[in-house]
C-alpha positions as CSV (number, residue, x, y, z in Angstrom):
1,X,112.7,108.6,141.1
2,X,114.7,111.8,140.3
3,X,118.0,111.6,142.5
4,X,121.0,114.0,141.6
5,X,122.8,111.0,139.7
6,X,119.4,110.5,137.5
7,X,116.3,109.3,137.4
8,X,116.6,105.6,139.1
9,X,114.1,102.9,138.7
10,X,113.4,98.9,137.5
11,X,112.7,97.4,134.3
12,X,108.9,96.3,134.5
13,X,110.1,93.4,132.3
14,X,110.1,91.4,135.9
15,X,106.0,91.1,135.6
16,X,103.8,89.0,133.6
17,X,101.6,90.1,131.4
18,X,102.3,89.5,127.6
19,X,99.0,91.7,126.6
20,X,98.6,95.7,127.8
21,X,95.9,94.9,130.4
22,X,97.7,92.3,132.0
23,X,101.1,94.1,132.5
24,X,98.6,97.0,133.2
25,X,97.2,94.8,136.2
26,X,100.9,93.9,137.5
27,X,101.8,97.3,137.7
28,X,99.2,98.7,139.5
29,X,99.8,95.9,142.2
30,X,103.5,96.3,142.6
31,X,104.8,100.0,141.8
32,X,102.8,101.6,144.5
33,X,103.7,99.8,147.4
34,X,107.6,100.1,146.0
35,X,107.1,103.6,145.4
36,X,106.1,103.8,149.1
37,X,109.4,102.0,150.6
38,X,111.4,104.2,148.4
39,X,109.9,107.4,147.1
40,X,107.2,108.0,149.3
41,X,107.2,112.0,149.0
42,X,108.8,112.1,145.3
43,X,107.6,111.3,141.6
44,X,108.6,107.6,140.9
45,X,110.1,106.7,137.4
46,X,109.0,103.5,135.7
47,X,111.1,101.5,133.1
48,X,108.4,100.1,130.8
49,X,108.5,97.0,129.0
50,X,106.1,96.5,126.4
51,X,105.8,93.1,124.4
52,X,104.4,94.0,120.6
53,X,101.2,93.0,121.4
54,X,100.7,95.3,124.4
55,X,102.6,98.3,122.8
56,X,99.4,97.7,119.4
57,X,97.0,98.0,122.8
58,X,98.6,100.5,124.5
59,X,99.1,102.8,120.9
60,X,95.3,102.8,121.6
61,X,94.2,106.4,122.9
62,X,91.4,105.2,125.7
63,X,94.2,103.0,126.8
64,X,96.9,105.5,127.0
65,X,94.6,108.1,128.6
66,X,94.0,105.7,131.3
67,X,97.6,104.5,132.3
68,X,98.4,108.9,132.5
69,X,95.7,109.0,134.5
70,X,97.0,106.4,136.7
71,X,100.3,107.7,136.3
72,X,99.6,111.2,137.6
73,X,97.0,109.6,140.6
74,X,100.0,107.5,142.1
75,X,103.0,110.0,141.5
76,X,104.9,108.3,138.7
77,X,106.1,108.9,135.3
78,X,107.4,107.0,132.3
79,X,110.9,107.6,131.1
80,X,112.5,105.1,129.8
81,X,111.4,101.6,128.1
82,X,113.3,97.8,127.5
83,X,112.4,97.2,123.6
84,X,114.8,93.9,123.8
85,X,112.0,91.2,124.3
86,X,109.7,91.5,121.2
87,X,107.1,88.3,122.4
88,X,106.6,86.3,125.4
89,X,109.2,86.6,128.1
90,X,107.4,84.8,130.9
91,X,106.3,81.1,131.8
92,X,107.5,80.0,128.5
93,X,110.9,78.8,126.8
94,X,112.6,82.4,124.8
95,X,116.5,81.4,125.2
96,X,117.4,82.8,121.4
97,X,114.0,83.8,120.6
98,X,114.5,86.8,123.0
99,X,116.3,88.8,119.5
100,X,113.4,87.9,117.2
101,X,112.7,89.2,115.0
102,X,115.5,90.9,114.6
103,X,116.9,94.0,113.6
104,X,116.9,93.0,109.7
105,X,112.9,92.5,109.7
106,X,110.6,95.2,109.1
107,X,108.5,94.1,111.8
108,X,111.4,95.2,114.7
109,X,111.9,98.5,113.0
110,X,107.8,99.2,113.2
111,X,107.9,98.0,117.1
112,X,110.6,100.3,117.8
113,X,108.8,103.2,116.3
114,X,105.5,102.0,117.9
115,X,107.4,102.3,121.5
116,X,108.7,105.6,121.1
117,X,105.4,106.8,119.8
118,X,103.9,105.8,123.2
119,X,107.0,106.9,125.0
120,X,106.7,110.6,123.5
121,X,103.3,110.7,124.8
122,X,104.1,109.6,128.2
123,X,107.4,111.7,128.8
124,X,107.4,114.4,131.2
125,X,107.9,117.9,129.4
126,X,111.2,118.5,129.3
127,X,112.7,115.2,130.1
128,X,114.3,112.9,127.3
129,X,113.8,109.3,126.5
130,X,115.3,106.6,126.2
131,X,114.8,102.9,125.2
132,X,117.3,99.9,124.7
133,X,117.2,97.6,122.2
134,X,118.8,94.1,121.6
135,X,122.6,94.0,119.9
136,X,121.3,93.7,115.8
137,X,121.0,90.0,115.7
138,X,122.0,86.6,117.8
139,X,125.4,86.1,116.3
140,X,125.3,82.3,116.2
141,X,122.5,82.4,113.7
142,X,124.9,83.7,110.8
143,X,128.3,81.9,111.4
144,X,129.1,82.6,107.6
145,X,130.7,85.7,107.3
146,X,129.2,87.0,104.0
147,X,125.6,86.1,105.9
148,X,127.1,87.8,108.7
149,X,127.9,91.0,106.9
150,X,124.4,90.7,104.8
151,X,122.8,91.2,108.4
152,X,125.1,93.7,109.8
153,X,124.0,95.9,107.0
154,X,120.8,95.3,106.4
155,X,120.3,95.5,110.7
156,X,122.0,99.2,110.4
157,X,120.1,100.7,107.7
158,X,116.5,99.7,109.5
159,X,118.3,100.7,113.0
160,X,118.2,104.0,111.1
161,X,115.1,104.6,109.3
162,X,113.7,104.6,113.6
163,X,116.4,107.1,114.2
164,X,115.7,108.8,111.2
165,X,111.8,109.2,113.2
166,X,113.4,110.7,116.3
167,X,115.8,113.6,114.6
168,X,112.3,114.2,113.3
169,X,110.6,114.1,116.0
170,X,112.8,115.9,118.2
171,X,113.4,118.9,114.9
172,X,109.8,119.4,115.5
173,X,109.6,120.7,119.4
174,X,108.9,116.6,120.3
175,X,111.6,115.2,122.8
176,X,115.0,114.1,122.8
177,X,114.6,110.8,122.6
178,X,117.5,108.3,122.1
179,X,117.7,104.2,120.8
180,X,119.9,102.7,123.6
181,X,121.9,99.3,122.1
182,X,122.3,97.1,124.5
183,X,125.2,94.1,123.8
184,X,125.1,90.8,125.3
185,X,127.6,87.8,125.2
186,X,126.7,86.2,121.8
187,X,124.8,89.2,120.5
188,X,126.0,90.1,117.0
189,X,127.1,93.3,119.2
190,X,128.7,91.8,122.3
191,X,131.0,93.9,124.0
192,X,132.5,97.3,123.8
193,X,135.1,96.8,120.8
194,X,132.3,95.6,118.6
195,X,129.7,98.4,119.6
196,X,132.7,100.5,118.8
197,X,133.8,98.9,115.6
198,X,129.9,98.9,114.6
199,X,129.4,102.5,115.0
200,X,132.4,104.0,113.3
201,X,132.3,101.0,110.2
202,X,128.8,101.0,109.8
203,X,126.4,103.2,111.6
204,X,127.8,106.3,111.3
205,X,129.0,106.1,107.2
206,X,125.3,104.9,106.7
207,X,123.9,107.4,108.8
208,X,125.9,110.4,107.0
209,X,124.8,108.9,103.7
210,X,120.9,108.6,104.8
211,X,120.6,112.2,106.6
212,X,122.2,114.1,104.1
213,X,119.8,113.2,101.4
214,X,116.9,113.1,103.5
215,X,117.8,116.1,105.7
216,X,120.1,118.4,104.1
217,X,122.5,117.3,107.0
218,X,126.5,117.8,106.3
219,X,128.8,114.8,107.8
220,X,129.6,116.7,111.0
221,X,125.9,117.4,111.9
222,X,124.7,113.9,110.9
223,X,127.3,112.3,113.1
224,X,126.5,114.9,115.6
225,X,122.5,113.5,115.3
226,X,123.4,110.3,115.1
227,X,125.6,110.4,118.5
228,X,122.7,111.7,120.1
229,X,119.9,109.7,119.1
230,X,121.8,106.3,119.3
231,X,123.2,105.8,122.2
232,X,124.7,102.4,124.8
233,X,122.5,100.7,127.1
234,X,125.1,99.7,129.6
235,X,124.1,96.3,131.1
236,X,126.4,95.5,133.9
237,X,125.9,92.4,134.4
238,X,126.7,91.5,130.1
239,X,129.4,93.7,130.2
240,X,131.3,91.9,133.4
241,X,130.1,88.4,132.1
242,X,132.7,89.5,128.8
243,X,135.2,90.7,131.8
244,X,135.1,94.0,130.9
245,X,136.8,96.5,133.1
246,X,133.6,98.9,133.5
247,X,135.8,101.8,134.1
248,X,137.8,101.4,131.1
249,X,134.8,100.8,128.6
250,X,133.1,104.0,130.2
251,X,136.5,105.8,129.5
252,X,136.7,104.3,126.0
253,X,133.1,105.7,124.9
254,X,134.2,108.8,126.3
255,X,137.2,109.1,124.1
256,X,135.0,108.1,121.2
257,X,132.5,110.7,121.9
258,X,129.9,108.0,122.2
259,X,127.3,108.3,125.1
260,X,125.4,105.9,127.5
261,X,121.6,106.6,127.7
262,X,121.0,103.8,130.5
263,X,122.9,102.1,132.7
264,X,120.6,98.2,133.4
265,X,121.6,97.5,137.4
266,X,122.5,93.8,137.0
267,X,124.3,91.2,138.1
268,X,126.0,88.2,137.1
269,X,126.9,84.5,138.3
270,X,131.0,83.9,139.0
271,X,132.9,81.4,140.8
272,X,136.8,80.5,140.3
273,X,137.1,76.7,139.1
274,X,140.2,75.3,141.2
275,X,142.0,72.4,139.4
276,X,142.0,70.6,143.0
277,X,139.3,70.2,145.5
278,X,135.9,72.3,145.6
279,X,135.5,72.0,141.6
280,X,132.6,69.7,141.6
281,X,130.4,71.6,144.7
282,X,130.9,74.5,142.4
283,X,129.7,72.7,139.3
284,X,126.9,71.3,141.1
285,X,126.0,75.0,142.0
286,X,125.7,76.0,139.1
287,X,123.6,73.1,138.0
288,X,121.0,74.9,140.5
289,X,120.6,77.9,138.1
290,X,120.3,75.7,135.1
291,X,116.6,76.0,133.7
292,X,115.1,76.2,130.8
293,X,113.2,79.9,129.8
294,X,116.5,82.5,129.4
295,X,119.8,82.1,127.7
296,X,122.4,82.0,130.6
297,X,125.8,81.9,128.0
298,X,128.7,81.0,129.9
299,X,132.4,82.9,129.5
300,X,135.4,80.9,130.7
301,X,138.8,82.4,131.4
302,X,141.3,80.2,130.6
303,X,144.7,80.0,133.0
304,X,146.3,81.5,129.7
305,X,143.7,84.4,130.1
306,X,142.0,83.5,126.9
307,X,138.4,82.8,127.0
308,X,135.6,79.9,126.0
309,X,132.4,80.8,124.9
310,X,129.5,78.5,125.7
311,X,126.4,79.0,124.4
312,X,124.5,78.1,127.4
313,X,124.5,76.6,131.0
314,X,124.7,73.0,129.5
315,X,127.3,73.4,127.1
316,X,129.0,74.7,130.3
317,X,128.5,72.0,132.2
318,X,129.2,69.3,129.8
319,X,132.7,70.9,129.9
320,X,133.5,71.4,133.5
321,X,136.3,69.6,133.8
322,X,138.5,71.1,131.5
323,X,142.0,71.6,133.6
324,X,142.3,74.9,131.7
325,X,139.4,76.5,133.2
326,X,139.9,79.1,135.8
327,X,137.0,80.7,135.9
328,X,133.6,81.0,134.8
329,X,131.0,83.9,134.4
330,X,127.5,83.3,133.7
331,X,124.6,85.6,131.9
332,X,122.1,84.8,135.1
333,X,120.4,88.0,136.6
334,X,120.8,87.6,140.1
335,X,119.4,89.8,143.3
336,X,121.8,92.9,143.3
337,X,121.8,92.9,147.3
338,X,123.3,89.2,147.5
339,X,126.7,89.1,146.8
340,X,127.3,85.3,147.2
341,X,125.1,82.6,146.8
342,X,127.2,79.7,148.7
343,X,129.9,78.7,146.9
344,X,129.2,80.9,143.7
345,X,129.5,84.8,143.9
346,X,128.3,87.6,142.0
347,X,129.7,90.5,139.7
348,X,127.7,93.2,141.9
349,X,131.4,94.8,142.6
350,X,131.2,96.0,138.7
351,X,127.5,97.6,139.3
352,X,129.2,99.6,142.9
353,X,132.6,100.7,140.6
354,X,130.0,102.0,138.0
355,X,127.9,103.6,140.3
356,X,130.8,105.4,142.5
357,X,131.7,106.5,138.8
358,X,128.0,107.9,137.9
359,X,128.4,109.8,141.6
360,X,132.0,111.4,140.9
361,X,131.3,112.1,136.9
362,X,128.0,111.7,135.7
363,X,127.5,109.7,132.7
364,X,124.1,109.1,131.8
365,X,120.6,110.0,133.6
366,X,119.1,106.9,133.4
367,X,119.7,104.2,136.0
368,X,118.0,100.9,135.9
369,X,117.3,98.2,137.9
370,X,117.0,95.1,135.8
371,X,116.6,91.6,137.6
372,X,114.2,89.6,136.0
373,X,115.2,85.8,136.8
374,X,113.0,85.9,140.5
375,X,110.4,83.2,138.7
376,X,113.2,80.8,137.9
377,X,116.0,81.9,140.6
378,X,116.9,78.4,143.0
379,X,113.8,78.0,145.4
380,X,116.2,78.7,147.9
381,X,116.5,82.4,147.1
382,X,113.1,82.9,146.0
383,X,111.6,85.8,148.1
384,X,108.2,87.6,147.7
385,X,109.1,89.8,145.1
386,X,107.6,93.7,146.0
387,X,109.9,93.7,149.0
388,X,112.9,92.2,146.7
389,X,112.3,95.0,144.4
390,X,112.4,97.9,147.1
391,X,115.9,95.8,148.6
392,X,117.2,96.4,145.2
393,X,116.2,99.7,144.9
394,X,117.2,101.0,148.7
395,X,121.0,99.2,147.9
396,X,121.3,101.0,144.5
397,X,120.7,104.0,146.6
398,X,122.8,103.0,149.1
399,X,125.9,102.9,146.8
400,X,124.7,106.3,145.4
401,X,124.7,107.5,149.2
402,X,121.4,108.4,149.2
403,X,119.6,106.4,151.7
């Protein structure tokens, strides 16, 4: 839906549906009964997610034509898509699997092209596009640094022969359409300095290289292209999971000239870990949201105020009673209108600061709601999930004040 803060919707990443027809069949049983709770007499945006195997059906012209039918029958439109999860992302393990392949493989760079293909053709005139995309790689998979810097490079230059497709797209009267990286703890892009540090070291000498030769471009116009077709997905709930000060990072992108083309609604796990008394209910809390499809890596804050990186729930758990532990933040997506789940809390004060910010200065004009754990959440907060998607939604718009 179009709101004066930008166009708000939720990732469709929360169905099923690994082939086109499928996910095809979730949508059509969910969006319009959310659309009716909270855009009944307006347009309602969808954030697509496409596994590769859907997007090679969905490339297909009869199967294209058919979902703009649909679209235009029920009121909604495409505008932004989640190109992070390449395979399966439901009712089977993906943990580290979720970044393959990755950004150094030729089959990633021809997904990525596939989506905004289909995106192009979906996309209101007029309107730009936008979809995120995982961090490069999954940093633990290249803990030598030479390997590490083989991948960095090798990740960029394919990052740009898709970018390379939207200046030329977008030179030719097509949309603006923009790659939006999205960092994650233990992404080989995980937080706002090494998105930073990326962009300037790598991306952006690349880039200046790459568009010069292949389109006449001098340095300031290629950096000027480059800044607009690559852009940050800002996932709240990564970001506060690296305690990052949401406020300062947007500040700091805004100094660097670097823009946000979507902002993923999302929040984290957090409790504090006292030395005496309550440490173990917390722990066993925790233990509740330990299961086995996602990655849920785990940043602990030290009482020095350095920080422990844990791969994952168990490694977390295995090292819960370490006295120097204050605190600990965990990647699990968790309902954006629950801000405690008994002893644990969540990071959902980072997602009102960032909206209060979009409301005062605008930032970006996409805004997406992205909780996709409701298959694997603690039966105790399972809830029927149509009406759990239009809570989420109506809260968002309460913090913009528009409900």
């Amino acid at each position: 839906m179009n709101t004066p803060f930008g166009h708000l919707t939720y990732c469709t990443n929360i169905h099923a549906g690994e082939n086109w027809g499928e996910h095809f069949s979730q949508l059509k049983q969910y969006i319009p009964a959310v659309k009716a709770q909270v855009s009944p007499d307006a347009p309602f945006g969808i954030g697509l997610r496409l596994s590769n195997l859907a997007s090679l059906e969905l490339a297909k012209e009869p199967a294209q034509q058919e979902l703009k039918e649909w679209l235009q029958a029920n009121g909604c439109y495409v505008f932004t898509m989640n190109g992070f999860p390449y395979g399966g992302f439901h009712g089977e393990r993906v943990k580290d699997q979720v970044h393959m392949p990755d950004w150094a493989t030729a089959e990633r760079v021809a997904y990525t092209i596939r989506l905004f293909r289909i995106l192009a053709a979906l996309l209101p005139a007029g309107m730009e596009g936008g979809i995120s995309t995982s961090p490069l790689s999954y940093k633990l998979w290249h803990r030598c640094g030479e390997e590490h810097k083989a991948i960095m490079e090798s990740a960029t230059l394919n990052m740009l022969l898709v970018v390379e497709q939207l200046i030329a797209i977008h030179r030719n009267g097509g949309p603006l359409l923009h790659l939006d990286v999205e960092p994650e703890p233990d992404g080989m892009l995980e937080n706002s300095k090494e998105y930073i540090d990326w962009y300037f070291q790598h991306l952006l000498p690349a880039g200046v290289l790459m568009f010069g030769d292949k389109f006449g471009m001098g340095e300031e116009e290629a950096i000027a292209a480059i800044k607009q077709h690559v852009q940050l997905c800002y996932d709240v709930c990564h970001f506060a999971v690296s305690y990052e000060d949401p406020l300062v990072v947007l500040e700091r992108l805004h100094y660097f000239g670097l823009k946000v083309g979507k902002v993923q609604i999302s929040a984290a796990l957090k409790a504090m870990l006292p030395k005496d008394g309550g440490r173990q209910q917390i722990v066993a809390a925790f233990k509740d949201f330990n299961e086995s499809t996602y990655l849920h890596q785990v940043i602990a804050r030290r009482n020095n105020d350095t920080k422990i990186h844990y791969p994952d729930l168990p490694e977390a758990l295995a090292d819960a009673e370490n006295p120097d532990v204050e605190e600990w933040r965990a990647h699990f997506h968790v309902p954006v209108f629950v801000k405690d789940f008994g002893v644990l809390s969540s990071t959902r004060d980072d997602i009102s600061r960032v909206l209060a910010r979009q409301t005062a200065k605008p930032f970006t004009q996409h805004l997406e709601v992205e909780t996709y754990t409701w298959e694997v959440l603690p039966a105790g907060l399972k809830q029927e999930m149509g009406g759990s998607l239009a809570r989420e939604m109506k809260w968002v718009l309460q913090q913009l004040e528009l409900s």
